[in-house]
C-alpha positions as CSV (number, residue, x, y, z in Angstrom):
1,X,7.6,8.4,-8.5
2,X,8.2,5.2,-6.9
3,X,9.3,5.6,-3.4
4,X,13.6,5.5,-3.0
5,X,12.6,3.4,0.3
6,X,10.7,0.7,-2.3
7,X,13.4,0.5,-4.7
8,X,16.0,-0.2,-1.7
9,X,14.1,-2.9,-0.4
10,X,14.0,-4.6,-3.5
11,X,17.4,-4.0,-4.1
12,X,18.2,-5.8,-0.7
13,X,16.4,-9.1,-2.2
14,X,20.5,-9.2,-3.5
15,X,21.5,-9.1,0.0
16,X,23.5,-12.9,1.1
17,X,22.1,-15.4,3.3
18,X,25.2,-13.7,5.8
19,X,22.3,-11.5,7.2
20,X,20.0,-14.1,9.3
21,X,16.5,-13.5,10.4
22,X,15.8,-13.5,14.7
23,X,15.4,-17.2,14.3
24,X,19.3,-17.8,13.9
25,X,20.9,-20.2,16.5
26,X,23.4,-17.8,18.6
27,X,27.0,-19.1,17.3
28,X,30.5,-18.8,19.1
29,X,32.8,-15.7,17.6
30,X,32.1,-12.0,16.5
31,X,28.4,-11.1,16.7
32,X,27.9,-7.8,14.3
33,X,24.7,-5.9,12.7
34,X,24.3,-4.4,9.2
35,X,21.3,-2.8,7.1
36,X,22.1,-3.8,3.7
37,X,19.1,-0.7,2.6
38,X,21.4,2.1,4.3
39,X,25.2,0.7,2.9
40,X,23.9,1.0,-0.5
41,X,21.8,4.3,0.1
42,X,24.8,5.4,1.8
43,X,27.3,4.4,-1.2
44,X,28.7,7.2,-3.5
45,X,27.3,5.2,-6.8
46,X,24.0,5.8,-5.7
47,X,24.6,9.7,-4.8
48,X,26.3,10.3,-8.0
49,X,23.3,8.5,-10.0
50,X,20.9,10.1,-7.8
51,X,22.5,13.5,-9.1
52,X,22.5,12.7,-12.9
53,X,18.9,11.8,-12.4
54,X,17.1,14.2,-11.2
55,X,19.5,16.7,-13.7
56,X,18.5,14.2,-16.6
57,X,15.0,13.8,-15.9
58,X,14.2,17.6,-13.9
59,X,11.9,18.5,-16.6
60,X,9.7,15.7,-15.9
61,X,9.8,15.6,-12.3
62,X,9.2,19.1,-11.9
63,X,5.8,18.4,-14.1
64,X,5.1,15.7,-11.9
65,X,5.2,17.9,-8.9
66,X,3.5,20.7,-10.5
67,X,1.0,17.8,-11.2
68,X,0.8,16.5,-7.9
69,X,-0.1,19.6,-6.2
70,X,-3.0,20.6,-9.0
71,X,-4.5,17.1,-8.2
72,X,-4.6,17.8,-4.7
73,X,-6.0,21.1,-5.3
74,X,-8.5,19.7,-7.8
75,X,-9.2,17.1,-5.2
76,X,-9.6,19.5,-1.6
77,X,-13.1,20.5,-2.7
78,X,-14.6,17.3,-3.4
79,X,-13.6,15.8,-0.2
80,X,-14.4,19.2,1.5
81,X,-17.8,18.5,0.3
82,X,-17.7,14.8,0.9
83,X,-16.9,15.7,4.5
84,X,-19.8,18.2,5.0
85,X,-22.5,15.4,3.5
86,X,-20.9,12.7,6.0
87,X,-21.7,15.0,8.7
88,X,-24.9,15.7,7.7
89,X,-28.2,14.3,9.6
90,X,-29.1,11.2,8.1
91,X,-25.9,10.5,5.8
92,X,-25.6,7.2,5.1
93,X,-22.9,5.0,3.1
94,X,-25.7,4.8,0.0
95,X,-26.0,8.7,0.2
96,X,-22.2,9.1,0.2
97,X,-21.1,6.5,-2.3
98,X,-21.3,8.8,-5.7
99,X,-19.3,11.3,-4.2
100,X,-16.8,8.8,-2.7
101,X,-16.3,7.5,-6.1
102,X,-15.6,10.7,-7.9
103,X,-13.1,10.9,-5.5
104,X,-11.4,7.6,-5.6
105,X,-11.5,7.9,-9.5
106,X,-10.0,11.4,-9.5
107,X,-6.8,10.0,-7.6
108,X,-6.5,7.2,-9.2
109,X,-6.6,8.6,-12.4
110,X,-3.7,11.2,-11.2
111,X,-2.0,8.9,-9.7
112,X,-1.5,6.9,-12.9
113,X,-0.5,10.7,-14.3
114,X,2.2,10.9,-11.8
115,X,3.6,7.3,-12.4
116,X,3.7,8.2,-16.0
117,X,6.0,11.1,-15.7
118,X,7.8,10.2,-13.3
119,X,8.5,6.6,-14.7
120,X,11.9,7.4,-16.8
121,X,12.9,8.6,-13.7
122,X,12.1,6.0,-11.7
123,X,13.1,3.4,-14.1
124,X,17.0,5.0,-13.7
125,X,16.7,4.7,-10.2
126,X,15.6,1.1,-10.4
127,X,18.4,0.1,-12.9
128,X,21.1,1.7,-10.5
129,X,20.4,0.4,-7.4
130,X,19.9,-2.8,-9.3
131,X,23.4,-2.6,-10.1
132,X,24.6,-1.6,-6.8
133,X,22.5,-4.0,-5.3
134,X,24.5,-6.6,-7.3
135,X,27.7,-6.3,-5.6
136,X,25.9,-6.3,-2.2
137,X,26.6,-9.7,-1.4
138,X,30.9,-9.6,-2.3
139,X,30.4,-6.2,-0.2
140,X,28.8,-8.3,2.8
141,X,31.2,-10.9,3.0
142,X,34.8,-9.2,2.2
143,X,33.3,-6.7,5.3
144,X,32.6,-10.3,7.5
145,X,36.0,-11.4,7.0
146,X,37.8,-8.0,7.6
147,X,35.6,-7.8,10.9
148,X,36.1,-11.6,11.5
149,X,32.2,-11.5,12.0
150,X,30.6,-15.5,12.1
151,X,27.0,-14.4,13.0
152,X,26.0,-11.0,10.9
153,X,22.5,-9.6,12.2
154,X,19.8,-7.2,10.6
155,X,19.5,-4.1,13.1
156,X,16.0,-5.0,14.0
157,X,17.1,-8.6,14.7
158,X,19.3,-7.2,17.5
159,X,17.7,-6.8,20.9
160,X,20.6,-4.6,21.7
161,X,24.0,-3.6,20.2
162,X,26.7,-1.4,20.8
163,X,27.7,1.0,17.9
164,X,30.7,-0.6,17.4
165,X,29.3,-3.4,16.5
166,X,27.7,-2.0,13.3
167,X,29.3,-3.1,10.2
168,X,27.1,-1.0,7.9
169,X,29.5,1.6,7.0
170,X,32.0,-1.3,6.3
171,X,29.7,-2.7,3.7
172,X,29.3,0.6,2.4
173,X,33.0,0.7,2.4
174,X,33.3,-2.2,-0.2
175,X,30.6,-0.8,-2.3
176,X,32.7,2.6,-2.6
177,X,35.5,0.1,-3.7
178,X,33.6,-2.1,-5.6
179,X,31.3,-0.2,-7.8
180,X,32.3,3.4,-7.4
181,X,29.9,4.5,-10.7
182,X,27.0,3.2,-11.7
183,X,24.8,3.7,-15.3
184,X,21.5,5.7,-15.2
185,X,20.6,4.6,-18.5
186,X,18.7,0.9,-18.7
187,X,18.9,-1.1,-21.8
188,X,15.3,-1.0,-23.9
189,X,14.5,-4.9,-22.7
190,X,16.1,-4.4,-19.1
191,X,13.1,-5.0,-16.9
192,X,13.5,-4.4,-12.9
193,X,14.7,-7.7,-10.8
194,X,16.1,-8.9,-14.4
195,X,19.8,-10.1,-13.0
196,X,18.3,-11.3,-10.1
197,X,16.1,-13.4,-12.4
198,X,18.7,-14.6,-14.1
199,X,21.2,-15.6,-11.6
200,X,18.6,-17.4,-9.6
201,X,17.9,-19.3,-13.4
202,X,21.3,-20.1,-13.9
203,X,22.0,-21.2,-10.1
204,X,18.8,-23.6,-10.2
205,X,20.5,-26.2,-13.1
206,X,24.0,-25.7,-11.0
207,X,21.8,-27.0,-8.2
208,X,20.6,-29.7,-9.6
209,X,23.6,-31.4,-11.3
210,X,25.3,-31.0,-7.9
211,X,22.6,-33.2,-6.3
212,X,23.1,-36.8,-5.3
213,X,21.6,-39.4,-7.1
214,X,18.6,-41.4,-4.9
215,X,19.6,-45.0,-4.2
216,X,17.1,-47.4,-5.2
């Protein structure tokens, strides 16, 4: 299954320019830090989904672990034996390759097993961080204002801070408010990083209307 820590970090593409990179001029007023990737893995939306999904889709993800761990058993004896040639007088690379490639395309082969049972499962995740991720960037700035915050930091952006000056749980605050529920179940089209798509399509035209004509 595709990694919850992948799917939050491409849920945080949502996250507002608000959060500035370590290249951000220092400016006058409140100075806070926030990790966008923990206020919505912290969110009740995303614990309820993550709930319904692995009740919805246990079947499959216990075959996929069942899966997992006959690959690696399948897969401890070829590179048991790999690792007795290697160490073998006179192994060389040429001598090693056929049985290095049995092994990659063992695991590669399971590997694309695993992501097919495991990918109505992942697919729910995607689709409701996607919409949690969504209302990330209200979340961030009605947490700014109530904290009268004018320079908002990443954590690892932050040589130091004091714990008080963490404004994730805020965020996460808004989010509770927000978007309390979420839907496991994408539409048959929806594709991953869809709205995002979309909002960036319909901002680009908004952009350039708003331009000013060049003088001649």
């Amino acid at each position: 299954m595709t990694t919850f820590k992948t799917l939050l970090l491409a849920a945080a593409l949502a996250a507002p320019a608000a959060i500035v990179s370590t290249s951000a001029t220092a400016q006058v007023g409140g100075v806070a830090v926030a990790d966008p990737e923990a206020a919505v893995a912290n969110s009740k939306a995303w614990a309820t989904a993550r709930t319904q999904i692995q009740t919805t889709y246990k079947a499959q993800i216990d075959q996929a672990n069942a899966r997992r761990q006959a690959i690696s058993t399948e897969l401890q004896p070829l590179v048991d034996a790999y690792q007795k040639a290697a160490a073998a007088p006179g192994a060389t690379e040429a001598s090693l390759r056929s049985q290095a490639t049995a092994i990659q395309t063992k695991e590669q082969a399971g590997n694309a097993e695993l992501q097919r049972l495991t990918a109505p499962a992942s697919r729910a995740q995607a689709y409701a961080l996607e919409q949690i991720s969504a209302k990330l960037p209200d979340a961030v700035s009605a947490a700014v204002r109530a904290k009268n915050v004018s320079l908002l930091l990443r954590p690892n952006a932050a040589l130091f801070a004091q714990p008080t000056a963490d404004i994730t749980s805020a965020i996460t605050a808004e989010l509770d408010r927000t978007v309390p529920t979420v839907g496991i179940t994408p539409p048959a089209n929806w594709q991953p990083g869809q709205q995002q798509q979309q909002g960036a399509a319909a901002a680009a035209p908004a952009a350039s209307n708003n331009r000013a004509p060049a003088g001649r």
